[in-house]
N, C-alpha and C positions, 0 to 999 in steps of 0.2 A: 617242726623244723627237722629235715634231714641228716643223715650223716653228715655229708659232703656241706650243707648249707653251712652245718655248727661250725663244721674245722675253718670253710673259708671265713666266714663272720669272726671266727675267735682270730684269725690269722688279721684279718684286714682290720680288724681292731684293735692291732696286739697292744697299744700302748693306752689305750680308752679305761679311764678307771672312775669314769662318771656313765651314770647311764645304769642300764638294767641288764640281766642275761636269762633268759628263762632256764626252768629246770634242763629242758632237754635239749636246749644249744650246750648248756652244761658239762652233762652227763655222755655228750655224745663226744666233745671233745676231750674229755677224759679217757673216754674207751679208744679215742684214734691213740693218743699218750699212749697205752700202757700196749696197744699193736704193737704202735712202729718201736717201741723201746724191746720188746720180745723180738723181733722182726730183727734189730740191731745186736739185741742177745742173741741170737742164733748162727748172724754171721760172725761177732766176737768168738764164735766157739773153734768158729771153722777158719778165721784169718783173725787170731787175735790184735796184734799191734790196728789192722786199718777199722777191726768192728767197737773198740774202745776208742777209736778217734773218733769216728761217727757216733758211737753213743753221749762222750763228751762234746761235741759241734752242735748234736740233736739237743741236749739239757741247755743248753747257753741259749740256745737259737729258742725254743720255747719256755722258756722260763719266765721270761716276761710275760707274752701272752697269757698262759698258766696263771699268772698271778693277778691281771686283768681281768679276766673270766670271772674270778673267785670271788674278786672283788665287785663286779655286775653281779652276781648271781648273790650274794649276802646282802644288794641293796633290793634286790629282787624280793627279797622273800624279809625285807623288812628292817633289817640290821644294815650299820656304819660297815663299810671296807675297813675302820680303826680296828675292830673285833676283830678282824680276821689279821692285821698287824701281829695283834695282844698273842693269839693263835700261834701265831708262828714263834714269836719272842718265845715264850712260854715255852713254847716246844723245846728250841736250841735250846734256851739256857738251863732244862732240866737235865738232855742228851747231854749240855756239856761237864755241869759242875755236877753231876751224881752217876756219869759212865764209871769214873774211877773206886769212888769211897762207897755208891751203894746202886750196882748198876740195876739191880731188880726193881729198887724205885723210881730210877730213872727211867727206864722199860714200861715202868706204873705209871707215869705219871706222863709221860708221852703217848700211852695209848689212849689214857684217857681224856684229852687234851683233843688227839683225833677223833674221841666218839662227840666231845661237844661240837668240832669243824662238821663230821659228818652228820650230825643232828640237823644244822642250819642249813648244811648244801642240800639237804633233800626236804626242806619245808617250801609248799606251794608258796605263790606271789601272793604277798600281801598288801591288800590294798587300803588309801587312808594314812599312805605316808610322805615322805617328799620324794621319793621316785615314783609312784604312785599316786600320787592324790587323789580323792575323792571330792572336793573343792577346787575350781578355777584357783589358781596363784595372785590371777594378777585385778580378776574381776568379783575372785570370792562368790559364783554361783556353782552351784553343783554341777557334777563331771557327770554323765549316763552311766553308771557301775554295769547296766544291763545289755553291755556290749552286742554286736553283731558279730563278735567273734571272737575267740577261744585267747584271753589272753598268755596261754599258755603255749598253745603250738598255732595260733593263727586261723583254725578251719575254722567255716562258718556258723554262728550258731542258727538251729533252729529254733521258733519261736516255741515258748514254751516248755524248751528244754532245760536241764536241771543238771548234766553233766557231758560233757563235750564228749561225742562218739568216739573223734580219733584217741584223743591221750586222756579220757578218765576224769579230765580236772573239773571239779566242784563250779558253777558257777553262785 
């Protein structure tokens, strides 16, 4: 998947919180995020009051999507959307009830919070689950796991290949 493909997919998606998102619709639209938020930081420096409207209009306006993405791409790779709830709970409520009385653990314990998020955001698609199956749902005969194509970015496979040319991914 493209740049341009991720962001429209994650956009045209934005409120989709069934279903799957590969790594690199993922990751692609994460990296548009963290542009256009620099891209909005830059003109904040240079017209503050209209680059802090736009960067507040820009977090409202993606937020949702952001948060649908996360949730496709956790079922992607195997795990509930609920984990990635737990994820966030966890976060605030460390940021909020230990900023005051021990901010170092709150700091502790928010980082580490994000290295379990980004553990999951970056494990390939796992297959054998219920966004995934490896068994029909509805007939109970087995799915072809030996794809004609890459179910990670889509290109075709060739036969006998062992890991897909464009993105590396393991078949």
């Amino acid at each position: 998947m493209t740049f341009s493909e991720a962001v429209k997919s994650a956009y045209s998606n934005y409120a989709n919180f069934k279903g799957t998102a590969s790594r690199s619709a993922f990751w692609w639209f994460q990296l548009f995020l963290v542009l256009v938020v620099l891209g909005l930081f830059v003109i904040s420096l240079i017209l503050p009051p209209l680059g802090s409207l736009l960067i507040l209009v820009f977090a409202i306006g993606s937020m949702v999507p952001s948060l649908a993405i996360t949730v496709r791409r956790y079922h992607d790779a195997g795990y509930s959307g609920k984990l990635y709830l737990g994820i966030v709970i966890a976060s605030v409520v460390a940021s909020l009830t230990l900023s005051n009385s021990a901010p170092v653990l709150g700091n502790l314990v928010s980082v580490a919070v994000g290295i379990v998020a980004l553990s999951i955001e970056t494990r390939p698609t796992k297959l054998g689950t219920e966004w995934h199956p490896t068994v029909a749902p509805v007939t109970g005969t087995p799915i072809n796991t030996t794809a004609q194509h890459c179910i990670e970015c889509g290109k075709v496979r060739l036969a006998g290949q062992q890991y897909c040319q464009a993105c590396g991914f393991k078949f």
